[in-house]
N, C-alpha and C positions, 0 to 999 in steps of 0.2 A: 378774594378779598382777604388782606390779614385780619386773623382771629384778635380778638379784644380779650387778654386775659380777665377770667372768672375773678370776681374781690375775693376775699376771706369772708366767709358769713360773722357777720356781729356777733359777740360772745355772751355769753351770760354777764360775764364783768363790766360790756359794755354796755346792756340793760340796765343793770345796778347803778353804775355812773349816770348812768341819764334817769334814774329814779331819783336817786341823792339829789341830781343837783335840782330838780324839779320841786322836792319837798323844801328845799333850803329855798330857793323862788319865790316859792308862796309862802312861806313863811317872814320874808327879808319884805314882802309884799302887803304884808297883814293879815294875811292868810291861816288858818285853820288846815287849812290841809286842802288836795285837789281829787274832783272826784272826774276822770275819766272814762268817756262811754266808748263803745265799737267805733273805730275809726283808724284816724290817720293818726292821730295823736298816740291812740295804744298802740300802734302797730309800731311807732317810734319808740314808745318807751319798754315794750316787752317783748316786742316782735310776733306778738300774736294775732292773727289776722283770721277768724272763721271763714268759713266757703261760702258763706249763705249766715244774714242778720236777718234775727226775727226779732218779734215783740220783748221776748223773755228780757231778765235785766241782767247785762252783763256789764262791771263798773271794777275801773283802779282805783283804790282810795289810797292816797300820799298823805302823808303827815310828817313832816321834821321832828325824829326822835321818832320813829313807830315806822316797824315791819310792816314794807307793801304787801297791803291786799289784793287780791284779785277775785271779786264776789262773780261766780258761771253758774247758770243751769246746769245741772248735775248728768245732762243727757250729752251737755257741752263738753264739762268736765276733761275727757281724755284727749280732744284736741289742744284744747289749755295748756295741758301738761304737756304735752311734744313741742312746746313754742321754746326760742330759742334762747326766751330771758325768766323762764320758768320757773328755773333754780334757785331766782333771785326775786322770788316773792312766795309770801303764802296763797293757796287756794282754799277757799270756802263754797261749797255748792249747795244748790236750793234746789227744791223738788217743785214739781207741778204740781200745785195742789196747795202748795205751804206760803207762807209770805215773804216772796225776799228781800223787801225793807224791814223787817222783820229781825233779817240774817245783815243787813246792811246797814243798820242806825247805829248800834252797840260800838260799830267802827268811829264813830265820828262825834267831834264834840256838839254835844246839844243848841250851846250857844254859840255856834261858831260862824264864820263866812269864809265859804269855798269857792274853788275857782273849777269852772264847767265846763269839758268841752259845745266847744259849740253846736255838736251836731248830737247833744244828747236828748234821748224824747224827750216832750215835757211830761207827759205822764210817768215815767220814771222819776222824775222832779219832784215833781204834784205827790207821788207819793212818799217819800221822802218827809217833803214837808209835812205831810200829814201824821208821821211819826214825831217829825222831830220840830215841831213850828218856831221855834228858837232860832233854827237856822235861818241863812241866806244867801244867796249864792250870785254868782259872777260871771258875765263869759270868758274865757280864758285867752279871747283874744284880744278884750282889754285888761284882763288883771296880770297875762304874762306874756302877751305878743311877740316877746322873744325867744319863746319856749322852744321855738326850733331853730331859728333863725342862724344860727352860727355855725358851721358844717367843720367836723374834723376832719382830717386827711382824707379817712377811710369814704367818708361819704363827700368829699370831695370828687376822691376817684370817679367815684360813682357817677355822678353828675356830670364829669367830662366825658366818658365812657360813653352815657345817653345823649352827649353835646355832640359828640363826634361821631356817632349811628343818626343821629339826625342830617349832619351833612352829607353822609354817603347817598342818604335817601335824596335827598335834593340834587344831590350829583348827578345822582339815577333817573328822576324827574324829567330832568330837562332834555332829556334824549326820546320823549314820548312825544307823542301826535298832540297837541292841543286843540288846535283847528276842524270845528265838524265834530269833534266828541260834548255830551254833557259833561258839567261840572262832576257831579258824582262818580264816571268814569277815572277821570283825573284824581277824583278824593280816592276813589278804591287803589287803583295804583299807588298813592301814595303809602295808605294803611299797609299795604302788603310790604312796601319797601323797609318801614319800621319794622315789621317782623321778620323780614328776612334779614335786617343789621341789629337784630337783637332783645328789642320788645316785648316786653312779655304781653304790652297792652297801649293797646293804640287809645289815646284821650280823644281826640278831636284832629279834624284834618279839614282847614278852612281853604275851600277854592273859590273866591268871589270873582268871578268873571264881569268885566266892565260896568256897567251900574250897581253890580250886585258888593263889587269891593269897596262902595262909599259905604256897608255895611261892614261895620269893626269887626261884628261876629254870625257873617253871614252863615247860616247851613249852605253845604254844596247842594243845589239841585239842579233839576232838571234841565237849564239853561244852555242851549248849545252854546259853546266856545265858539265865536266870529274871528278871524283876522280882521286888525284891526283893537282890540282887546287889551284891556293892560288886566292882569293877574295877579290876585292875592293871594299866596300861597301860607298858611300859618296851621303849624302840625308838630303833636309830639304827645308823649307818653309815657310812660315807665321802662326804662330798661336797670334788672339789677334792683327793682325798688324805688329807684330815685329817676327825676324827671327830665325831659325834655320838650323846647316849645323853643321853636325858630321861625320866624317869617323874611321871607323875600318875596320882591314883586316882578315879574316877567312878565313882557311882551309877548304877541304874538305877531310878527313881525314888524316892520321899522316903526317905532315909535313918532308922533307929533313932536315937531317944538316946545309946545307945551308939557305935554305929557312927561318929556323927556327932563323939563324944568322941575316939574313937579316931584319928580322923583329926586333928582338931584338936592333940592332943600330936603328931605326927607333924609338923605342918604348923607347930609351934611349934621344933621339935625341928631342921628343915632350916632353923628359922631364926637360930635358934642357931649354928646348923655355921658357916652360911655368913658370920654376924657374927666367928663367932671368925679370919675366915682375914686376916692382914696378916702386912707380911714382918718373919722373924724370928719368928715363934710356930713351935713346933712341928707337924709332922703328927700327931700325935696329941691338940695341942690341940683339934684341929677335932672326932675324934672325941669328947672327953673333954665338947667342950660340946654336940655334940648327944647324947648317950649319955645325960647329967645330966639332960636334961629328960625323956628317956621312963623314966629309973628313979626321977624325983622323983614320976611319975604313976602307977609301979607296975604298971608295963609292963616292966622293965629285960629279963627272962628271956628276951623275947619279941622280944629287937632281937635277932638272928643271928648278923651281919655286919658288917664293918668299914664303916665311913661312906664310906668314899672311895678311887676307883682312880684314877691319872693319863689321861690319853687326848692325843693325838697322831694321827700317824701309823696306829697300832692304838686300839682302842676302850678297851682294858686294859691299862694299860703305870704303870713308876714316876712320882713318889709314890705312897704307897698313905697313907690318913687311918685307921689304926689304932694302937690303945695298945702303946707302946713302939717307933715312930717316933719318931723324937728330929732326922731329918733338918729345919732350919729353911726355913723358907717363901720363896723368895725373887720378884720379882717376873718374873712370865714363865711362871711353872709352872701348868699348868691341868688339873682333876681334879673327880671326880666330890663334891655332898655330898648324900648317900642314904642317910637313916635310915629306920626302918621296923618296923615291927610289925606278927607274922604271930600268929594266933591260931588252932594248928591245928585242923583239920574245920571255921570257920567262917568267916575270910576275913584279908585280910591289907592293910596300905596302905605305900605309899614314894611318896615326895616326893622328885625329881630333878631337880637343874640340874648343870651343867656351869660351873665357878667360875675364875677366872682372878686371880693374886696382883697386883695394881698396887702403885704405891709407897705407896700409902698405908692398903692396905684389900687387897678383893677385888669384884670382876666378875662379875653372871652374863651368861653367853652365851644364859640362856634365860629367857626373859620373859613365858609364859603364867600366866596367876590360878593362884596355886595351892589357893586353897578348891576344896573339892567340887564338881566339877559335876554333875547332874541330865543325865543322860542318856534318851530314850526304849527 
């Protein structure tokens, strides 16, 4: 297979930029400043990623006008310093034993309101506020929901790279035994295919086999694969950092009339989505036009789920392509269009690309047929 040249690793200056404009965000927001916990979020904006999160309190504190901080356990400390936006913030370390709101209020204004990631403990909060009760704080996926949301080239690439290691893996798929194997057989093959095109980390790898695909997010189990079978195939991961997540749905040999219909609105219906995406339409246009097709075919009960989640960094992150989104489209932002209709106790189908806004339209990252395939 041809190799996928390696990106350029993000720079220190790239960290900085994405700190800058984070503290101008929340500040342009009403913001005080943002206080970032271990996550997806830091790992975006300093590139620092631990091997292993524990209890200890590790936190970025942003302010418009004021040198990022970076508050580590002191044990933590030297992995901090080797991250690759390091250069572009202060460190302050706390000991076991000492208080690190303590070491972490002095940063922040007393009266102020911050914007949180969302996956930070509440007892890091809790204590926080116990120092500083003047404050109050926010989740940062509604005080700045767009904080990631607009990809520059560089992480563009990225996204194609992991768009296009996903198709190979589906390529590869379709050439395996369905028939007589569990679901989980088929899931593991899959997980391996991600890492043999690139992966560093397989997310999820959905195979719902005929009753089991009316489930949106069924785990693969046990379930032998029948012929006869329609197939939901939905998997992807991190290659490079940044993510992938494609679904198609396969047969295990000749499909029903029916079944065959059913996909077809489905497969009319992602195409739809993905025509409606240019900048300046809303996020909910996107759902509004694939939604249209599967309730014109009288199917509508039967779509679930919202059409569309952002991906980044994380697999599932803002925009989201549901009704009363009113966020406008702009170009850079890149997000799931996956419509779908499950029909419970007898099977279910979705249609997945990964869609990216350019100036004049929209991109997909993923470029496998999307008709039915014939699987053995």
């Amino acid at each position: 297979m041809p190799l996928t040249p390696v990106p350029a690793p993000f720079t220190a200056d790239d960290y900085r930029a994405r700190m800058a404009r984070a503290a101008e965000s929340a500040a342009d927001a009403g913001l005080a400043g943002l206080l970032v916990a271990l996550g997806p979020d830091l790992v975006y904006l300093t590139g620092y990623q631990p091997t292993a999160i524990t209890e200890r309190l590790t936190v970025l504190v942003l302010a418009a006008g004021q040198e990022p901080v970076l508050v580590v356990p002191k044990l933590e400390a030297p992995d901090a310093e080797r991250a690759a936006g390091a250069s572009a913030l202060t460190l302050r370390d706390w000991t076991d034993g000492t208080d690190p709101y303590g070491v972490t209020a002095p940063l922040l204004d007393v009266d102020g309101r911050f914007g949180v990631s969302d996956n930070a403990w509440a007892m890091h909060l809790l204590g926080l506020q116990q120092k500083l009760p003047g404050t109050s704080y926010t989740a940062l996926t509604e005080a700045l929901p767009m904080l990631r949301a607009v990809k520059d080239a560089h992480e563009l690439a990225r996204l194609e790279a992991a768009g296009q290691a996903a198709d190979e893996a589906y390529g590869e798929i379709l050439k395996v035994r369905f028939a007589g194997r569990k679901e989980t057989d088929v899931a593991a093959d899959l997980a391996a295919l991600l890492l043999e095109f690139g992966h560093s980390q397989v997310d999820f790898t959905v195979v719902g086999s005929g009753p089991n695909g009316a489930n949106p997010h069924h785990e693969a189990g046990e379930r032998t694969i029948e012929r006869g079978d329609m197939v939901v195939l939905d998997f992807g991961g991190l290659k490079h950092g940044y993510g992938s997540d494609t679904t198609r749905t396969v047969h295990v040999g000749e499909p029903s009339a029916e079944e065959q219909r059913v996909h077809d609105v489905v497969r009319e219906a992602q195409r739809a989505g993905c025509a409606a995406v240019k900048p300046g339409a809303a996020c909910q246009d996107v759902d509004r036009a694939a939604r249209a097709v599967i309730e014109e075919a009288g199917y509508g009960e039967y779509f679930i789920h919202r059409t569309g989640h952002g991906i980044g960094v994380t697999t599932h992150e803002p925009p989201y392509m549901i009704e009363g989104e009113e966020q406008p489209l702009v170009p850079g932002m890149c997000f799931s269009v996956e419509p779908g209709i499950y029909l419970p106790g007898r099977f279910g189908v979705r249609i997945e690309d990964i869609v990216t806004v350019t100036e004049d339209g929209g991109r997909s990252f993923n470029n496998t047929a999307r008709e039915m395939a014939i699987v053995d």
